[in-house]
N, CA and C of each residue as an Amber inpcrd file, in Angstrom:
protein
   225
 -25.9260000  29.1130000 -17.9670000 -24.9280000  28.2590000 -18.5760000
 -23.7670000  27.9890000 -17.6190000 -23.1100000  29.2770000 -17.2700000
 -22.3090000  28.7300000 -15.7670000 -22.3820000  28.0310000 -15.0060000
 -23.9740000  27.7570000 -14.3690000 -24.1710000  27.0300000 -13.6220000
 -24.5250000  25.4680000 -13.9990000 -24.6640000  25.7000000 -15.1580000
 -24.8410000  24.2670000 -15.8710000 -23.5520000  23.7840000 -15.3490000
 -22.2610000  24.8350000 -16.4800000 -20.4820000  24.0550000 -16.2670000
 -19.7310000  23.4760000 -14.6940000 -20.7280000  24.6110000 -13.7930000
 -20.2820000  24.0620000 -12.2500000 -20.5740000  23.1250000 -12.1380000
 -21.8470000  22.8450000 -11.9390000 -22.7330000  21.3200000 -12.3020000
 -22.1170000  20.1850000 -12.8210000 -21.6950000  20.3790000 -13.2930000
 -20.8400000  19.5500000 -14.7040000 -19.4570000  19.1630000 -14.1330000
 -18.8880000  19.8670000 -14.0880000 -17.4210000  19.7890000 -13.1880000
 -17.5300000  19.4170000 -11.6690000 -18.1840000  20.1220000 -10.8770000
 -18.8030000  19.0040000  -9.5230000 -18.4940000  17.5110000  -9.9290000
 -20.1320000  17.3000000 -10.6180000 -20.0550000  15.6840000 -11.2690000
 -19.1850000  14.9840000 -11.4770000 -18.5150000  15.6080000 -12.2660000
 -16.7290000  14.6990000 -12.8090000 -16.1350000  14.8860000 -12.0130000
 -15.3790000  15.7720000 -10.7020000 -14.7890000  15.5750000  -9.4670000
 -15.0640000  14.8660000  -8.5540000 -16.3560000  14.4140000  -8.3990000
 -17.2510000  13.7320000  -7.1010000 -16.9240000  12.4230000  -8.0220000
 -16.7490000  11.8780000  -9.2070000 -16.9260000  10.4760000  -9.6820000
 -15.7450000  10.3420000  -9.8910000 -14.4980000  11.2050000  -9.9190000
 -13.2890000  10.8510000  -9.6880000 -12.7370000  10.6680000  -8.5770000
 -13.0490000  11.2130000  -7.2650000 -12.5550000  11.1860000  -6.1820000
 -13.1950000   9.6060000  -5.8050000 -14.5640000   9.6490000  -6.7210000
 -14.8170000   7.9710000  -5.8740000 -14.3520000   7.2020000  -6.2920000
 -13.5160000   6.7360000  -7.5890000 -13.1550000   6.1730000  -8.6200000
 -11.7310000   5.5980000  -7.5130000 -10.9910000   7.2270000  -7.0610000
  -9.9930000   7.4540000  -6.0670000 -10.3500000   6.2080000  -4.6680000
 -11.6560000   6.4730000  -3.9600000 -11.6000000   6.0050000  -2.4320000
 -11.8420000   4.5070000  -3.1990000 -12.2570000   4.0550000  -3.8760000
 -12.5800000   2.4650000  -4.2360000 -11.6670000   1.5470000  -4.6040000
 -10.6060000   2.6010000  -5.2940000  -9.0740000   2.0210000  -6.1610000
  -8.8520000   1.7000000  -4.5130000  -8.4790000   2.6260000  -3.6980000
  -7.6090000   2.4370000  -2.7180000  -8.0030000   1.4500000  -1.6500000
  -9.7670000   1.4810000  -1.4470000 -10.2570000   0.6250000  -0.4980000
 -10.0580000  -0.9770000  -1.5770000  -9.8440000  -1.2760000  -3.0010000
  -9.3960000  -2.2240000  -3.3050000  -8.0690000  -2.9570000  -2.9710000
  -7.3230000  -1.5970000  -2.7550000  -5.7890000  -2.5520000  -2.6130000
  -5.6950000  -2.5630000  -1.1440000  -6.4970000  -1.9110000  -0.1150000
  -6.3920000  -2.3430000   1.0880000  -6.7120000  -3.7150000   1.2840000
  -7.8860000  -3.8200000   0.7830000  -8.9390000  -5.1180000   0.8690000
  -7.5700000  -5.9220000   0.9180000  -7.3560000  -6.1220000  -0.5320000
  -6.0820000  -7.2190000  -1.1140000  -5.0660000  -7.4350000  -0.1760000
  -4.1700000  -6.1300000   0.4730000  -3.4500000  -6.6760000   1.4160000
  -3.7320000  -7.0200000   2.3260000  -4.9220000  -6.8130000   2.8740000
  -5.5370000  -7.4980000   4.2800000  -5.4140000  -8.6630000   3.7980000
  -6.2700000  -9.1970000   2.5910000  -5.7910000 -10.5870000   2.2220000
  -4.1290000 -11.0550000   2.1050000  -3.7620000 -10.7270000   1.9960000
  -2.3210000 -11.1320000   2.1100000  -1.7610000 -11.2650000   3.6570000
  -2.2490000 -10.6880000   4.4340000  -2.3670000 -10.2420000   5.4350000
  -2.7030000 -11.6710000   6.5120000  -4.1320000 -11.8020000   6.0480000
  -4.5890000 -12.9660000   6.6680000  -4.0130000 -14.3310000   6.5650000
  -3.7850000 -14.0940000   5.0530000  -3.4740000 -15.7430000   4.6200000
  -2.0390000 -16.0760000   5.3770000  -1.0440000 -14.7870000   5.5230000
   0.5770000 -15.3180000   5.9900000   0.5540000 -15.5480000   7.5120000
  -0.6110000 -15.2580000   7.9830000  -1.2040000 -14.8660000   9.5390000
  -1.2830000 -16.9290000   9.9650000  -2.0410000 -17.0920000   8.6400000
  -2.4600000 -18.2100000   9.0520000  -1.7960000 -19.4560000   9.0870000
  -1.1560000 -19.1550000   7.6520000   0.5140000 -19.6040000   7.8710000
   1.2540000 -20.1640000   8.4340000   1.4730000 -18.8460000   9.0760000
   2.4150000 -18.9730000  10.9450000   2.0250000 -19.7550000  11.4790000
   0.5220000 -19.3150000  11.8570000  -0.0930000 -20.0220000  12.8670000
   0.1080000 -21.4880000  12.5410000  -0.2310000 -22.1340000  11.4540000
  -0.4200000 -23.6190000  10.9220000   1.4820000 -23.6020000  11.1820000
   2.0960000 -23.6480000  11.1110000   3.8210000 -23.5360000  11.0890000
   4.4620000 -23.6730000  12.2910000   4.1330000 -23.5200000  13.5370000
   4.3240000 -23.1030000  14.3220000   3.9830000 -24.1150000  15.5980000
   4.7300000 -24.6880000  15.8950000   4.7710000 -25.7050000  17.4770000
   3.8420000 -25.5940000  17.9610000   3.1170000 -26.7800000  18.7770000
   2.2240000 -26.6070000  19.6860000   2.3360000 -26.0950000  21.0730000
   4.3750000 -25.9590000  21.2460000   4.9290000 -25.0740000  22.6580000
   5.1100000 -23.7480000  22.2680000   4.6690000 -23.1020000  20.9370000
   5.2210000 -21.7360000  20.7440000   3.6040000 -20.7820000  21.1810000
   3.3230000 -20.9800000  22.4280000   1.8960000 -20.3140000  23.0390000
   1.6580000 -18.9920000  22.8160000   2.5790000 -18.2170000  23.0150000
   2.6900000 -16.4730000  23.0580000   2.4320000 -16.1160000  21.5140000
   3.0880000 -17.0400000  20.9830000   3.4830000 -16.8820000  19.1680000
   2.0230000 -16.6780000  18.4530000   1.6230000 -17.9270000  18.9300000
  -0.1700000 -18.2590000  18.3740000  -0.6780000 -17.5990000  19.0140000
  -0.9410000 -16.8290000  20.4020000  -1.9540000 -16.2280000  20.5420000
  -1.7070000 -14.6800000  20.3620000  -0.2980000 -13.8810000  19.9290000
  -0.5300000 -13.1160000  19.0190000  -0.3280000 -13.3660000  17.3470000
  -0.5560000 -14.1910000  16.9660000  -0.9350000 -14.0870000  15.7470000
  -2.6280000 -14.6630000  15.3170000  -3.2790000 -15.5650000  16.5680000
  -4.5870000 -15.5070000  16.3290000  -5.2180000 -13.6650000  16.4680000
  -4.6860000 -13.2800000  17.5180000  -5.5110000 -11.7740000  17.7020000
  -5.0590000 -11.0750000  16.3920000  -3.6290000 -10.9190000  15.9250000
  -3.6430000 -10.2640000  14.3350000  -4.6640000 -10.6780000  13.5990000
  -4.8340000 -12.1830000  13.0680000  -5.5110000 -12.8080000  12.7150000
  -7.2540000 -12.2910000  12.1870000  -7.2850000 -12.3600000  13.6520000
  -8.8210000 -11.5830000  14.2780000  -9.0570000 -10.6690000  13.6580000
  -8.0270000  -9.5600000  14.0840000  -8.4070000  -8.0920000  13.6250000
  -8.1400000  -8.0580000  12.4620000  -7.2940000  -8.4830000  11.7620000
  -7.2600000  -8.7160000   9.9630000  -8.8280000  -8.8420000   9.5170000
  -9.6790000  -9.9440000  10.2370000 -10.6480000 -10.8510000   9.6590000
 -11.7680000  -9.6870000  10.1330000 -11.4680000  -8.5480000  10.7910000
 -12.9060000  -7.9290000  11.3550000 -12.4890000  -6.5390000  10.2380000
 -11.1880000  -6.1030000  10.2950000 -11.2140000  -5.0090000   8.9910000
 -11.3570000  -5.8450000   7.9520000 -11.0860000  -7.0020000   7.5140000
 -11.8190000  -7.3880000   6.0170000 -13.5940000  -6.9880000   6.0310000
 -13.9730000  -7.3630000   6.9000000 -15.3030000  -7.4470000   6.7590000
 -15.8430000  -5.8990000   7.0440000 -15.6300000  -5.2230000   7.8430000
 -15.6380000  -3.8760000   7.7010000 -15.3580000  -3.3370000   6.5480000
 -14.5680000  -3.6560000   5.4780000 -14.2580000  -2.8240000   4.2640000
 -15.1500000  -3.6820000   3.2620000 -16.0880000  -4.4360000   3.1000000
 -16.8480000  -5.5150000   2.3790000 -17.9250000  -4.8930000   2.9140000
 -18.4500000  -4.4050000   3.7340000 -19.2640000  -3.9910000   4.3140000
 -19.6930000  -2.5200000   3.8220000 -18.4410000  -1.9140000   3.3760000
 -18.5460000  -0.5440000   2.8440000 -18.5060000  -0.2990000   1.2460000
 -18.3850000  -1.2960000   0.8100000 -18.1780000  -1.6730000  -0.9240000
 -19.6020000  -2.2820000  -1.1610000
């Protein structure tokens, strides 16, 4: 019977902790989206003489768009 209740309690810790990594890999997701979209923003906002500006906010951009897909990838 003990080992049933360990059993048992395992279960409900292991489906809460995932309940835990999914909540959180959700609101990452989301701000990456937020993330991207103000990225792009800029970029669209932004002079065709402001060179340095756009090409760090294409590389943010980038790496925004490669952890989105990395965390879509893991869901």
């Amino acid at each position: 019977m003990k080992l049933v209740l360990k059993g048992l309690a395992f279960f409900i810790v292991a489906n809460y902790l995932q309940f835990i990594v999914l909540t959180i890999m959700k609101k990452t997701f989301q701000k990456l989206l937020k993330v991207k979209k103000a990225a792009s923003d800029e970029i669209n906002r932004l002079l065709p003489s402001d060179e340095a500006e756009r090409c760090i906010l294409e590389l943010v951009l980038k790496n925004t768009e490669i952890n989105i897909s990395l965390l879509e990838n893991m869901v």
